[in-house]
N, C-alpha and C positions, 0 to 999 in steps of 0.2 A: 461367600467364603473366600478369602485372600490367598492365596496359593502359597505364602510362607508358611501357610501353616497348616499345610498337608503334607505329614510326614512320608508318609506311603499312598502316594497317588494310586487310585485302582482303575484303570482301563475299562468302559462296559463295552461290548460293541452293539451294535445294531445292525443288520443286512437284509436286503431285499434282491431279488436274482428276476431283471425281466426275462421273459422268452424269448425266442427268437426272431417270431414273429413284431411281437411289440417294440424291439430294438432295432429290427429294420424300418419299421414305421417310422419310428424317431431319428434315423439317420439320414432314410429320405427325406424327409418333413426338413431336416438342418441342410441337406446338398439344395433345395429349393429356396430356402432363405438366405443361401450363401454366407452361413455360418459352419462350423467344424462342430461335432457334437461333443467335441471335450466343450466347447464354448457353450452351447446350450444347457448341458449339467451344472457349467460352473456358473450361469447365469441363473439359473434356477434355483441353485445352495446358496449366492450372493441376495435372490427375492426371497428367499426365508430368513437368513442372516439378519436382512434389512429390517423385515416387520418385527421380527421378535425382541433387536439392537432397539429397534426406532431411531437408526442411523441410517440414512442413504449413502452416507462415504463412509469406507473403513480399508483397510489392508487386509489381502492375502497373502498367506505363502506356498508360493508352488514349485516344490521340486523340477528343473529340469534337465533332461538330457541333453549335457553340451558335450561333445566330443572337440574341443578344438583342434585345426587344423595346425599343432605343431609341429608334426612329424611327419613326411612321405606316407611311414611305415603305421601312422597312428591308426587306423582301420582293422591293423592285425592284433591290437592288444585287446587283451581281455580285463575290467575291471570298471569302476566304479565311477562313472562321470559325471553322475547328478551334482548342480549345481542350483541355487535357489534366487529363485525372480521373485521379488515382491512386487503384488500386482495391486496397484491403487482404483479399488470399485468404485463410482459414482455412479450411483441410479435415479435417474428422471421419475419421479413418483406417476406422472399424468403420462408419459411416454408407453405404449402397447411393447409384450414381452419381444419382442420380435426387434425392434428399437433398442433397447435397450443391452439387448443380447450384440448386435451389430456393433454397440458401443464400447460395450464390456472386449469385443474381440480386437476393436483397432488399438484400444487399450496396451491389451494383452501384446498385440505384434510390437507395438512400438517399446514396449520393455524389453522384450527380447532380445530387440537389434540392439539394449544395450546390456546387454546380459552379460559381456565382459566383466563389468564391474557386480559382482554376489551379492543376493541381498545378503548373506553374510558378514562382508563389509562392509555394506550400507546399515547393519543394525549396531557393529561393532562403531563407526563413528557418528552414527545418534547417539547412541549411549556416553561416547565421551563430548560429544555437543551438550547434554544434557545435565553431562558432570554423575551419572547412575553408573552402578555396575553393569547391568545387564537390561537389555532393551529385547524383548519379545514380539513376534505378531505367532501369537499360540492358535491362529485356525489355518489350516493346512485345505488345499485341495492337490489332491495329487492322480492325476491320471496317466494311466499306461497305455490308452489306445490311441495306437496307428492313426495319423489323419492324413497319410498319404491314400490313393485310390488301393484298391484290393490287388489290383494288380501289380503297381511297384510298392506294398507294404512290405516291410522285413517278416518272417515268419513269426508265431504265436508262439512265444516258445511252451507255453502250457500246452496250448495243442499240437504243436511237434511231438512230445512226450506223452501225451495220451494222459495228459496227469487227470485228473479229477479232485475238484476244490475241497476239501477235507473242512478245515478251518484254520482261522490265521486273525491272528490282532497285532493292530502298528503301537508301541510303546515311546512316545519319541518323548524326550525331556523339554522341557516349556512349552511344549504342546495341550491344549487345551480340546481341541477337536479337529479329527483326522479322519476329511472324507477322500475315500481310495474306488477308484474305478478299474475292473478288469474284463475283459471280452472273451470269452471261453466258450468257444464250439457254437458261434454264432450269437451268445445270450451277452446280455449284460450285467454281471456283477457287483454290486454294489456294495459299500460298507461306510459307519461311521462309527469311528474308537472315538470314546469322550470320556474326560474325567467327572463325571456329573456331580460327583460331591460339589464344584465350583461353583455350579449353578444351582437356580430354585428347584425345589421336588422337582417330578414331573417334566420341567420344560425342554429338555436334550427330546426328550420322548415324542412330547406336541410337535416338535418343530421336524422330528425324523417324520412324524404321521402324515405332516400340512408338507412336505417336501414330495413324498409318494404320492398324493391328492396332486399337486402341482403338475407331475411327472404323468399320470395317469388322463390329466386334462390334454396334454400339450399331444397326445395321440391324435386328437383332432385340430385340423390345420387353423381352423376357423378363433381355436385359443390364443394362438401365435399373434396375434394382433389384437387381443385383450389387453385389459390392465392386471395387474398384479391380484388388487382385491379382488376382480370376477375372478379370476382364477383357479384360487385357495376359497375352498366350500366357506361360509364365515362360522363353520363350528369347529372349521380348524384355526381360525385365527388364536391369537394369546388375547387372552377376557383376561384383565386383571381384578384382582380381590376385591371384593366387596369389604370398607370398612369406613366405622363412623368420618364423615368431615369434621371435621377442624375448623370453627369461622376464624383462628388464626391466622394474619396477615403473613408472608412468609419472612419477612425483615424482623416477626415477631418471634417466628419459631428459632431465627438463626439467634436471637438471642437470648432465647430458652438453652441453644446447647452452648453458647459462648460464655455462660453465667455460670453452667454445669462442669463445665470442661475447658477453662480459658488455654491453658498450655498445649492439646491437643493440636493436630495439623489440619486445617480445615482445607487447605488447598498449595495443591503440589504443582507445580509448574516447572517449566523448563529450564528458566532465569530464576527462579523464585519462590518460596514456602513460606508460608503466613497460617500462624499460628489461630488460635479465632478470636483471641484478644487482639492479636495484629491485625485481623482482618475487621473486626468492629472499629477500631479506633482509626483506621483509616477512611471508611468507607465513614462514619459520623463526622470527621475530618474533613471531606466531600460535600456530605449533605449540608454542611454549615455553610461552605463556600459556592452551592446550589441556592443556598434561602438566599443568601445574600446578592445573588443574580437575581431573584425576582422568580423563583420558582415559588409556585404555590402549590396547595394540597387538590388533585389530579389530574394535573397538570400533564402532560406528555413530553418524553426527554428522551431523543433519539441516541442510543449506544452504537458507533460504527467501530467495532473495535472486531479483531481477530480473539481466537477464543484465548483465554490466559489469565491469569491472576487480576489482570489493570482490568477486567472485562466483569471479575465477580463484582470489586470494590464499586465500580461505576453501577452497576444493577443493583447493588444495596444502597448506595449513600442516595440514588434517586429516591429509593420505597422510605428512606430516613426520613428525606426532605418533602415527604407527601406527593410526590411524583408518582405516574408509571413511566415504567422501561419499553421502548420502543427499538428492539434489536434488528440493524442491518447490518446486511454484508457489505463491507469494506472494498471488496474484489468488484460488484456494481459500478457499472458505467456511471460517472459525474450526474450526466442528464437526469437518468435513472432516478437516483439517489434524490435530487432535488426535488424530482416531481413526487415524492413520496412522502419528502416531510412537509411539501408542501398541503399534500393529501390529510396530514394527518395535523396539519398545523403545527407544527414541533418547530416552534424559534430557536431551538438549543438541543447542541448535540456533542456530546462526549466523545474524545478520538482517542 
C-alpha cells in the first residue's frame, strides 16, 4: 500500500517488558563485548529489518539528544533538544552478531560527531537533490537509556516519580515504524507503533515475534558470535507464498505490462523517470546495439553500474539481446572486478 493513499493512518503498537533479571543479562553480555545496549537492540531491529527488507543497507532514524554547548547557562534550560541522526546500516550477511553490532556502533559514533549538521537537513537537501517534495526514512529507533555507567547516569525521571507505565503510542507523521526503548525500575521496556495497513497482513507481527526470538537467544553469550540465521528459530524466518511459476522470461513479463500500461511510470529515479514505453524502447535500442557487438543467446554480459535507471535499461536490453545479466559492484577494487569477469568469461560489460 503506498502511503498517499492512506487517509487516516492508524498506529497499532506492539510491547514486550523484559525483567530485570533478563535485562541485566543483556547489559552484562553488551559491557563484555564492548558495545552500549542501545547498540545491541539497534543491532538486533537492524537483523530483522534486514531479513524481512532482504536489504543488508538501509537508513535509520534516530532521535537524539543534543544539548549544544551555546550558552554558559545552557544546562539550566528546560526544553526540547532532540535532534535527528540518520544512521546508515550495513550488515555483513557471513559476519557473527557480535561483529556486526561492533560495526553498527562505530557507525553510529562517527555520525554523531557529525551531528551538527540534522538529518533534518540532510533529508530536506536530498529532496531538493532529487527535485521531490519530501524525502522520508519512516523506520525510527529511538532509545531513552542512559549509557553512561549507573553511577554518573542522570536520574530516571519515571522512577524519580514513582510513575508506573500505564500505556503510551508514538503518532509521528512519515513514520512508518517506531521502535521506543524505556528502563523502569530496573526492566526493560519495549514497544513498536507501526502503521501496518503499509505492509503485507501479518508481517509487522512475524517480524515483532522473530525480533523477541532474537532478543531471548542473545541471553546466552555463546549466540553473540552466531550468524544471523542460527539465531532466529527458521519458523520465525518470512516463508513467502506459495504460488504457480510462470516459465515466463522476465524481459517477457516486462512486456506483458508495458503492452498493458505503456504511459505508466515504470521507474523513478533521482535524474530520471521513464515511463515503460520509455523504458522498452530504450533498453530494445540497447539490445540491438548488444547483437551487433556480437552478443549471442546466453551469452554473459557483465552490468557494473550503481543502482538507477541506466542500470534497469542495461539488465533488460541484455535479457532483449539473449544475454544474461551479470550484476557487479562498481565500488570493487579494479583487481577484483577483473578477476571475476574473468571467472565468468564475460568479454563485455556495461558501465
Amino acid at each position: 500500500t503506498q502511503p498517499e493513499s492512506i487517509s487516516q493512518p492508524h498506529f497499532t503498537r506492539r510491547d514486550r517488558e523484559l525483567s530485570a533479571s533478563q535485562w541485566s543479562r543483556l547489559k552484562e553480555l553488551a559491557r563484555q563485548f564492548a558495545v552500549t545496549p542501545s547498540v545491541m537492540l539497534l543491532t538486533a531491529f537492524s537483523e530483522v529489518l534486514a531479513l524481512w527488507s532482504r536489504q543488508p543497507r538501509f537508513t535509520l532514524s534516530l532521535p537524539l539528544f543534543n544539548r549544544m554547548p551555546l550558552h554558559p547557562d545552557v544546562d539550566e534550560i528546560i526544553g526540547d533538544f532532540t535532534s535527528l541522526v540518520l544512521l546508515e546500516v550495513s550488515l555483513d550477511g557471513a559476519a557473527s552478531f557480535i561483529d556486526k553490532a561492533r560495526a553498527v556502533q562505530a557507525r553510529l559514533w562517527q555520525d554523531i560527531d557529525h551531528s551538527v549538521v540534522s538529518g533534518v537537513r540532510v533529508l530536506r537537501e536530498l529532496s531538493q537533490a532529487r527535485g521531490v517534495q519530501q524525502t522520508a526514512m519512516p523506520i525510527v529507533f529511538n532509545s531513552t537509556l542512559s549509557e553512561a555507567a549507573p553511577e554518573l547516569a542522570e536520574f530516571n525521571l519515571a522512577d524519580a516519580l514513582n510513575a508506573e507505565h500505564m500505556h503510551s503510542i508514538t503518532q509521528t507523521p512519515q513514520v512508518w515504524l517506531d521502535h521506543t526503548l524505556l528502563e523502569l525500575e530496573g526492566r526493560l521496556l519495549f514497544n513498536w507503533d507501526s502503521i501496518d495497513e503499509l505492509f503485507p497482513q501479518g508481517l509487522i507481527e512475524q517480524m515483532f515475534v522473530a525480533y523477541n526470538a532474537l532478543l531471548d537467544r542473545l541471553l546466552d553469550a555463546d549466540a553473540w558470535n552466531a550468524g544471523t540465521v542460527d539465531l532466529i528459530p527458521r519458523a520465525r524466518l518470512p516463508v513467502p507464498e506459495a504460488s504457480p511459476v510462470d516459465s515466463a522470461l522476465m524481459h517477457e513479463l516486462f512486456d506483458r505490462q508495458a503492452l498493458a500500461a505503456p504511459d505508466a511510470l515504470a521507474v523513478i529515479g533521482t535524474q530520471r523517470q521513464l515511463s515503460y514505453r520509455q523504458l522498452r524502447t530504450e533498453a530494445r535500442q540497447l539490445a540491438a546495439l548488444l547483437q551487433r557487438r556480437g552478443v549471442v543467446p546466453n551469452q554473459l554480459v557483465a552490468v557494473v553500474m550503481e543502482r538507477g535507471w541506466e542500470q534497469v535499461v542495461a539488465t533488460l536490453a541484455i535479457q532483449y539481446a539473449g544475454g544474461a545479466y551479470l550484476p557487479l559492484d562498481p565500488a570493487l577494487p579494479t583487481q577484483r572486478l577483473e578477476h571475476i569477469l574473468q571467472r565468468a568469461e564475460a568479454s563485455l560489460a556495461l558501465t
